[in-house]
N, C-alpha and C positions, 0 to 999 in steps of 0.2 A: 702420455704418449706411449703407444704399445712398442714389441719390437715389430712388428710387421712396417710400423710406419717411420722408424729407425734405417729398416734396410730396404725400404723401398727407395731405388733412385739412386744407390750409392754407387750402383756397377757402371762400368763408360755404356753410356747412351749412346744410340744413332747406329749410323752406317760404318764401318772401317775405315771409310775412304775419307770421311770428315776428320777423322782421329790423321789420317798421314804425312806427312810434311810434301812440299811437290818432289822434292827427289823421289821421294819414295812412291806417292802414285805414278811418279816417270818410269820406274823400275818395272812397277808392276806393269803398267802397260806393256813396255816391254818380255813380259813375259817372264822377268829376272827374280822377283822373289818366290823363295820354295813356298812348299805346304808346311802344315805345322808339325809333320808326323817326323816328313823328312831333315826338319831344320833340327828336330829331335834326335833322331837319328847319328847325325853328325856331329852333333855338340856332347853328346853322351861321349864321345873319343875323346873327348876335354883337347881336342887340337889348337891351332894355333883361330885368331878372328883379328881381322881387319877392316879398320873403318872403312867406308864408304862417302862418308859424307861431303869430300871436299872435290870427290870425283864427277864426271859429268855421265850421263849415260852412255856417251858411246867408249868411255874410259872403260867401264864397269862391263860394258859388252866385248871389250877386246880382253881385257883381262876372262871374263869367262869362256870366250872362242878358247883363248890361250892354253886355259886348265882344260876348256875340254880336249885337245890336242894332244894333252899329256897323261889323259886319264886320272884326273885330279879328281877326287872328291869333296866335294862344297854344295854351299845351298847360302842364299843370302835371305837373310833375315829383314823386319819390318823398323830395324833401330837406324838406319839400313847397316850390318854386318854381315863381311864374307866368312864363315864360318869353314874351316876347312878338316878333313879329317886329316889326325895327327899322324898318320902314317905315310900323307901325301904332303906334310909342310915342304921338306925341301923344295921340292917341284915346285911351290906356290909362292917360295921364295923367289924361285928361278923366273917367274913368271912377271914378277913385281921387280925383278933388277932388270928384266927387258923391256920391259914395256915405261919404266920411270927409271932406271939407270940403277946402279948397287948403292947400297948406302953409305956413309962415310962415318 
């Protein structure tokens, strides 16, 4: 066997949308996940990231109304994570003890 036919086939096949959990194409529909430049962008701050997964869409859309409100910078990712720059965690703090209460 050559290497040609080693690495043929090994990269994720198909569309994206076959690879995404239904949260996540819920997300995207919604218009909630960033580009890949900008989810770069953000995580380069090494800030704080927050699951997503146990939330619903319209969870996930009051939480980003929220941040935009406060001038939060974030971008959600396809794991689905809110990835926040680390100079805006307070505020995203602030945003997650309003919206689901403070932690204990």
């Amino acid at each position: 066997m050559d290497d040609d036919e080693i690495l043929e086939g090994e990269l994720v096949e198909g569309d994206l949308e076959e690879t995404m959990s239904p949260q996540v194409e819920a997300l995207a529909s919604a218009g909630l996940i960033s580009e890949e430049i900008d989810i770069f962008d953000i995580a380069a701050t090494e800030g704080p990231a927050y699951e997503l997964e146990e939330l619903t869409v319209d969870q996930v859309s009051e939480i980003a109304h929220q941040l935009e409100m406060r001038g939060v910078r974030w971008v959600i990712d396809g794991n689905p994570q809110l990835l926040v720059h680390r100079n805006d965690e307070r505020k995203a703090d602030e945003v997650f003890d309003l919206i689901f209460g403070p932690e204990e």
